[in-house]
matplotlib code that plots the C-alpha trace (Angstrom):
import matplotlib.pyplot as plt

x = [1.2, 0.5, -1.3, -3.5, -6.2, -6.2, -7.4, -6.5, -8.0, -10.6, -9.6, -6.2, -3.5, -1.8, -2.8, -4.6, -2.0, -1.3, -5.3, -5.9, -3.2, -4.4, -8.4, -7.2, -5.5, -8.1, -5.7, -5.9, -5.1, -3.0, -1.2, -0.3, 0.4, 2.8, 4.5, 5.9, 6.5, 9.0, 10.1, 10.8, 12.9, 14.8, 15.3, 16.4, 13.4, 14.2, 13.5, 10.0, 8.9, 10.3, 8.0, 5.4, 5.1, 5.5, 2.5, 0.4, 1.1, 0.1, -3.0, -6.4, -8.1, -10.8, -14.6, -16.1]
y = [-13.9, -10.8, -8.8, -12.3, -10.6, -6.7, -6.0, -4.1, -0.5, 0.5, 4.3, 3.9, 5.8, 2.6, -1.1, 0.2, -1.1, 1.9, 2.8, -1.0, -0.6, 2.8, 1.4, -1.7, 0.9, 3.1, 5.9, 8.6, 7.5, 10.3, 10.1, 6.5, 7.5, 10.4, 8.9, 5.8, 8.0, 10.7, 7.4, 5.7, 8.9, 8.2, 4.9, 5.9, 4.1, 0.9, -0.8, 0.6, 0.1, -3.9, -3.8, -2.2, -4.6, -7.7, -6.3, -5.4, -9.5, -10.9, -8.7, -9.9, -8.1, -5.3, -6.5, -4.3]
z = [5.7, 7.6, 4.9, 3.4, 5.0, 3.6, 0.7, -1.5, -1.9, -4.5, -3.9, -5.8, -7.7, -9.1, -7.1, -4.1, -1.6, 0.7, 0.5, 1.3, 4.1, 5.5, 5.7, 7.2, 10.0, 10.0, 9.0, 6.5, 3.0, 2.2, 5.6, 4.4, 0.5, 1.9, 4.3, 2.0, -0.6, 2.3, 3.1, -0.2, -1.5, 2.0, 1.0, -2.5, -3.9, -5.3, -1.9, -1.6, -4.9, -4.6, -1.5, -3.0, -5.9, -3.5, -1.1, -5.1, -5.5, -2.1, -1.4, -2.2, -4.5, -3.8, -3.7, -6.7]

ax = plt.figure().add_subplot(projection="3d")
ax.plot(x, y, z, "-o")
ax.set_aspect("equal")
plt.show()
């Protein structure tokens, strides 16, 4: 799978998958956090929370 390789971030709100997905991009976290979130209500949210869980699932988990 595409995201079998990021991990999941430890600077998190709920699973760490958008912080996980921004340091794997190099992008700001909060760029990433409020950008699915504009894009999410867009979407009238169910689609981006099913994808959010699915990604919270697949992605290996932070090194502590």
């Amino acid at each position: 799978m595409a995201f079998s390789n990021i991990k999941r971030s430890n600077d998190r709100y709920l699973g760490g998958v958008l912080g996980g997905i921004a340091n794997h991009l190099g992008w700001n976290v909060w760029f990433v956090r409020i950008s699915y979130s504009v894009l999410s209500l867009i979407g009238f949210l169910v689609p981006g929370f099913i994808v959010y869980i699915i990604l919270w699932t697949i992605m290996e988990k932070p090194d502590e």
